[in-house]
N, C-alpha and C positions, 0 to 999 in steps of 0.2 A: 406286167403287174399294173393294177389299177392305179392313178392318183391318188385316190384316199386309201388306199393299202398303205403307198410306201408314208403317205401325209401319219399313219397313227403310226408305223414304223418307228420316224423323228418324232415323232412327239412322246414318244417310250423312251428315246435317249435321254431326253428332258429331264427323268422324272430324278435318275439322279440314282448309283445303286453303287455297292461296294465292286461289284464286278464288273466283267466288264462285256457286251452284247455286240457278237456277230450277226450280222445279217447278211445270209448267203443269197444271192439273187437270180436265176435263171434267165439271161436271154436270148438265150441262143433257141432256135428252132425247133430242135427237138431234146427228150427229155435226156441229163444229164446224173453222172452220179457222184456227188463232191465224195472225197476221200479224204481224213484226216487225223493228221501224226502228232501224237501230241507227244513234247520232249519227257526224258525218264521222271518219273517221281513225283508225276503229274495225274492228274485224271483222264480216261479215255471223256471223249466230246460223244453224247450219241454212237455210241459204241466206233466211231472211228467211220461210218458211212452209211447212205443212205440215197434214195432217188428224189430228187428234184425237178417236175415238168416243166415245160416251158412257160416263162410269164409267172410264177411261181417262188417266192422265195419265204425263207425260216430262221426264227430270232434261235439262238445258241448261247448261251450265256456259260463264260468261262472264267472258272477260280483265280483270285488275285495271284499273281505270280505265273498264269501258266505263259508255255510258250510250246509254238508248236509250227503247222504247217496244215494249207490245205489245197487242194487240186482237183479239178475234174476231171474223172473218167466219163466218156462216152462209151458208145455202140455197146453197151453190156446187157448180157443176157445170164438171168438168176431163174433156179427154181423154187419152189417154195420151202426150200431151206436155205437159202441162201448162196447156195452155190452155183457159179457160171463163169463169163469171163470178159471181161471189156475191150475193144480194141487198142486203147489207150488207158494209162494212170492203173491198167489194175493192179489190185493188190492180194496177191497170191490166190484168186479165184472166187472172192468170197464178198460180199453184200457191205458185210461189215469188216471193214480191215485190223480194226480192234489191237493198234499198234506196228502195223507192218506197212510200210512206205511202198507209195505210188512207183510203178514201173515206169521207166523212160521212157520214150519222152513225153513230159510232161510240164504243164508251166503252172507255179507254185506261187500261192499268198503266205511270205512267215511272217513271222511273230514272237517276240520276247515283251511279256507286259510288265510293267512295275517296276524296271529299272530304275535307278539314283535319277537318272535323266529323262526317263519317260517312256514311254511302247518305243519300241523298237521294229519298224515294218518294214517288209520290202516284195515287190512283187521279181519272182528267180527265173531265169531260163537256163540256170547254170543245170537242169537235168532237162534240157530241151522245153518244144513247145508242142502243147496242141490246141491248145485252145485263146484267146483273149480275156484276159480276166487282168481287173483293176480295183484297186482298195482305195474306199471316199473315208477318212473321219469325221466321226460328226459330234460335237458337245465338248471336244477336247481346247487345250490349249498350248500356248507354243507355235511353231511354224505348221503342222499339220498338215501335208501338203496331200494333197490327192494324187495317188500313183496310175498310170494308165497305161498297158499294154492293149491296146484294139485293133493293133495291126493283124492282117491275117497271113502270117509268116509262113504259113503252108503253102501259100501260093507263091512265096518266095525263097524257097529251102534252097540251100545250096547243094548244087547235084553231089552224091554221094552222101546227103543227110538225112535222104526224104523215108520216112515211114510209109509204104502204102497198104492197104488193104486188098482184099481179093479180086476185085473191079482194076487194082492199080491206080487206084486215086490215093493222093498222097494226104493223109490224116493227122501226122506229127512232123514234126523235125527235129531230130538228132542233133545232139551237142558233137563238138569234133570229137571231144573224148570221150564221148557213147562209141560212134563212129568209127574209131581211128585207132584207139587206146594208146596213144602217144604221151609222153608226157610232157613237151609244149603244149601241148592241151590240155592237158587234165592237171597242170600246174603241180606236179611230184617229182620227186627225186630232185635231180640237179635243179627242178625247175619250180622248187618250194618258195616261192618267196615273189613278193610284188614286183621285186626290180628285175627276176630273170625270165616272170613268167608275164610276157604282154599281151594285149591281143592278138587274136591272129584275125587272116583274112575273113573265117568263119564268124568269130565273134562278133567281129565291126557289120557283119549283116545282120545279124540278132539287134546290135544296138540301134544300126541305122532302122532296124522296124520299129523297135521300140526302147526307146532314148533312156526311159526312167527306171527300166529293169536292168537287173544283173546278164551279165550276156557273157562273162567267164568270172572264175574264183575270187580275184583280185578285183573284179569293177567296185568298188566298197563309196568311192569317192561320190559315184552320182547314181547312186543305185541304194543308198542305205538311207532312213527317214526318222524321224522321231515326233512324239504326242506325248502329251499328258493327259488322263483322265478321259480319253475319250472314247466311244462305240466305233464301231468299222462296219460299213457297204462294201461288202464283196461279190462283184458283181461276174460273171462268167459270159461270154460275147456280148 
């Protein structure tokens, strides 16, 4: 995206609005299709998805209080109704997901807005990764911290995580408990709770890619963030 693209972008945050404005960003190489879940009782966002080119990105303005999640799919192929299917993040075959959550694996931007405390963000690998994607606030107050996963963990999945595509190039990485369906890993049953559930070997390579993200259920401590009042850059590679 150009400088003065993203320069009127910020200076939209400026203006000052009861909501609150996403801006989704494309930069990865080729075109992308964000997917987005927005929590019950809430409004769908742009019917829940849509395509995103490369260099390209789009203001989203969401109701006070929502809270939700968003993720890119790639390699997807739609017809002109909307139906096809993406190699990664899709969501049940369809354009607009319009309420139905990204397929494994996938690496997520959430969000809770309007807390006592302020937005509540984090960027998750706890349903795997395929892509890099990082959230900037801007106009907010508080600590605000810019979160940043840019690593490309697909070139460093851990053997038996890897997603590959038809070439056998590896396109995602699986969480151990996509993977394994263990529950050391997927932090259930006897393994409910922060003191039984730690990480494992797999997690500590998620974190070691990317420090700021959630990398299993419990990472809560350096992986949870908070803002008041402020707009979010969500940017994808």
């Amino acid at each position: 995206m150009a400088l003065k693209q993203l320069s009127l972008i910020f200076m939209l945050f400026s203006l000052g609005v009861d909501a609150t404005i996403f801006t989704l960003q494309n930069k990865c190489r080729n075109a992308i299709w964000p997917g987005i879940l927005t929590g019950a009782g809430k409004p769908q966002l742009l019917d829940g998805g849509f395509q995103l080119k490369p260099g390209h990105a789009i203001n989203i303005t969401a109701p006070k209080g929502w809270f939700g999640r968003f993720w890119g799919r790639i390699g997807c192929t739609f017809d002109i109704s909307g139906k096809g299917k993406c190699i990664t993040g899709d969501c049940g075959g369809k354009l607009k997901c319009v309420g139905a959550g990204g397929e494994p694996p996938a690496s997520l931007a959430e969000f809770t807005l309007d807390s006592p405390e302020g937005d509540f963000y984090d960027v998750s690998l706890v349903d795997g990764y395929n892509l890099p994607v990082s959230i900037v606030p801007f106009g907010g107050s508080g600590q605000c911290t810019a979160v940043k996963c840019r690593s490309d963990l697909n070139r460093n999945c851990p053997a038996g995580l890897e997603l590959r595509n038809i070439k056998g190039r590896v396109v995602g990485c699986k969480s151990a408990c996509m993977a394994f369906n263990r529950p050391e890993y997927c932090c259930t049953g006897d393994f409910n709770s922060p003191k039984k559930c730690e990480p494992s070997s797999y997690s500590k390579v998620f974190k070691d890619s990317c420090p700021m993200a959630y990398s299993y259920a419990y990472d809560d401590e350096t992986s949870t963030f908070a803002c008041k009042g402020a707009d979010y850059l969500i940017s994808f590679c």
